[in-house]
Steps between C-alpha positions, in 0.01 A plus 500: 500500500535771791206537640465850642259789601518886499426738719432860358403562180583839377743561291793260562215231631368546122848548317601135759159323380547559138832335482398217764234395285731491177761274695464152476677491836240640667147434619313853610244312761387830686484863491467647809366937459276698769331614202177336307532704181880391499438153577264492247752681220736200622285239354593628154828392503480197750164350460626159650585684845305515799447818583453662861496796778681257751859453486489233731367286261823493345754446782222230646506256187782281535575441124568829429846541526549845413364832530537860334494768733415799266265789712661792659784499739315541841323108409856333438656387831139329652481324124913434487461348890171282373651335228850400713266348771273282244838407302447671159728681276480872447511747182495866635483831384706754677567598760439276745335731777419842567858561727832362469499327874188287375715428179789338713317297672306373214815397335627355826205225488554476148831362554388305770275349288535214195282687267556722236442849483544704185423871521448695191798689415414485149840675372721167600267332239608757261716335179649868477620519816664134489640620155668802674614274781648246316669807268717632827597156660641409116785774595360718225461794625798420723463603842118624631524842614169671488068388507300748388100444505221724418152436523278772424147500378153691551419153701273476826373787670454569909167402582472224238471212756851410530528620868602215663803433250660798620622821314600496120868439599375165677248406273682489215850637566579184683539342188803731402609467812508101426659541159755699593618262789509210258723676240734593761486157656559628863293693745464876559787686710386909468203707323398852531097537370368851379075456406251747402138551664348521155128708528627563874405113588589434850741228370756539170396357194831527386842395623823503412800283609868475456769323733730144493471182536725295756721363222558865362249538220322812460166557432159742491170431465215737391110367513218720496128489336517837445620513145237750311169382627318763311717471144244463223721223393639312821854371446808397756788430597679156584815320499805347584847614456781336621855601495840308511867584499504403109162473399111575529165314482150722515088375463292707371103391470147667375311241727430280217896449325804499677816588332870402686779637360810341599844692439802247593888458415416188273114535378247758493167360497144694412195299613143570466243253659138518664481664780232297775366770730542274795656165404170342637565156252833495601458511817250236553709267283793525680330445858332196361784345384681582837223353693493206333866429461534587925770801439460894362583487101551896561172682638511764676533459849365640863797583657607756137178643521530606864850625477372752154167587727731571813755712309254653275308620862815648628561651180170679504579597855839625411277680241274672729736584768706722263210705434296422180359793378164574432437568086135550341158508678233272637245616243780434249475068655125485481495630113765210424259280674202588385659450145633178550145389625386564127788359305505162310909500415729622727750377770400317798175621501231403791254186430155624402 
């Protein structure tokens, strides 16, 4: 077993726990949150863990070999710096660090490094997206063209605690921007970025994307949580589409099923399979088994997460330079808030 301890325990600390527990790969020895109440709500699902205020505890016991690096942002590169200098394995959230320049030169010592980092682009764990993948280097939809993502939802509000992530577009949209490199298989060559200053919020909360990729593929990306907020029945709007010279392959999900519908010159193929919000159990497996067989068995890595958070940052700037409009009013944000302070079931709603 793995022996490891966590640092942060909100929601992806809690979703990480859960799963650790339930793999027989793992031993959870600590829990690491600023909180008492929290620390004491983590003793319900790892009673066997020692639980503490001081993350040094962690990095300073030698037989813990790896650690999960799961508060905000802003905590990340002191943490990330920590565990290379006391020799332990990391499992990250993203991103990496508050600015791009601090990404870098995290990754730089990463590489530097002979430990493994996985970051938590949960997507790459996806089996829809490896379906897809798999689909277009068959030849079946001949030649890729065209990668279309949207991501839209009535997700995480401004003011919600998420500061040091960054704006919507980084938060989350760096995920798209991920996807969309990996179906294309090269890097990104041009992209013009239109966003929206939803409830006049000094940053958009919505952004749009189109250009090409090096090796000619086209694509756009739309991400926003801004998708009906105050619907008396909350819905959105997600998926994948992706176009060839002979044939098509699209994803469609509701958050709980995912649906692929694959459209070739030889086979079309409907699948419908679980969903898994964020992959957590796949992820965790997969990073075991590449620590303990010395090489990556296909986690996502440091350098891919800082090339999706540095183009999803100049997208956002691209965004905001070509003048994103202000629709809807302050008062209009703090009623959306207010109401997602009461709700039970909703999207990406703040921890009580």
């Amino acid at each position: 077993m793995l022996k490891i301890g966590i640092i942060g325990f909100g929601r992806m600390g809690r979703l990480y726990a859960e799963e650790l527990v339930r793999n027989p790969l793992w031993d959870l020895a600590y829990i690491c949150d600023t909180c008492a109440e929290t620390r004491k709500a983590a003793a319900d699902i790892a009673p066997a863990a020692v639980f503490t205020e001081n993350e040094d505890v962690l990095f300073d016991d030698p037989d813990v070999q790896v650690v999960g690096l799961f508060a905000l942002a802003d905590s990340r590169p002191a943490q990330l710096n920590k565990a290379l200098k006391t020799g332990k394995h990391v499992l990250t959230e993203k991103p990496l660090a508050e600015d791009v320049r601090t990404e870098w030169a995290l990754a730089k010592a990463v590489k530097q490094s002979n430990l493994m980092v996985a970051v938590n682009l949960f997507n790459r764990n996806a089996w829809y997206h490896h379906a897809i993948i798999d689909f277009i280097r068959s030849g079946e939809i001949g030649e890729l063209a065209i990668v279309r993502i949207a991501h839209m939802t009535p997700g995480h509000m401004p003011q919600e605690g998420h500061e040091p992530e960054g704006p919507a577009f980084r938060d989350c949209g760096m995920h798209y921007v991920d996807v969309a490199r990996w179906y294309a298989g090269s890097d990104y060559a041009t992209f013009h970025a239109q966003g929206v200053r939803m409830w006049s919020y000094k940053d958009p909360w919505w952004v749009q994307v189109h250009g090409t990729f090096k090796n000619g593929v086209v694509f756009d990306i739309t991400q926003g949580f801004v998708y009906g907020h105050m619907a008396e029945k909350q819905t959105h709007n997600c998926y994948v589409d992706v176009i060839g010279t002979k044939g098509i392959a699209r994803m469609t999900h509701d958050f709980k099923t995912a649906t692929v519908e694959m459209h070739g010159v030889n086979q079309t193929i409907v699948k419908t399979d679980a969903f898994k919000d964020k992959k957590a159990d796949i992820m965790i497996d997969v990073f075991a088994r590449s620590i303990l067989a010395g090489q990556n068995l296909g986690y996502p890595t440091v350098e891919d997460s800082v090339i999706a958070s540095d183009m999803a940052w100049r997208m956002f700037d691209d965004a905001v330079k070509n003048g994103a409009p202000c629709i809807g009013t302050p008062d209009e944000m703090d009623e959306i808030i207010r109401r997602r302070q009461t709700m039970t079931q909703g999207y990406g709603l703040p921890l009580k």
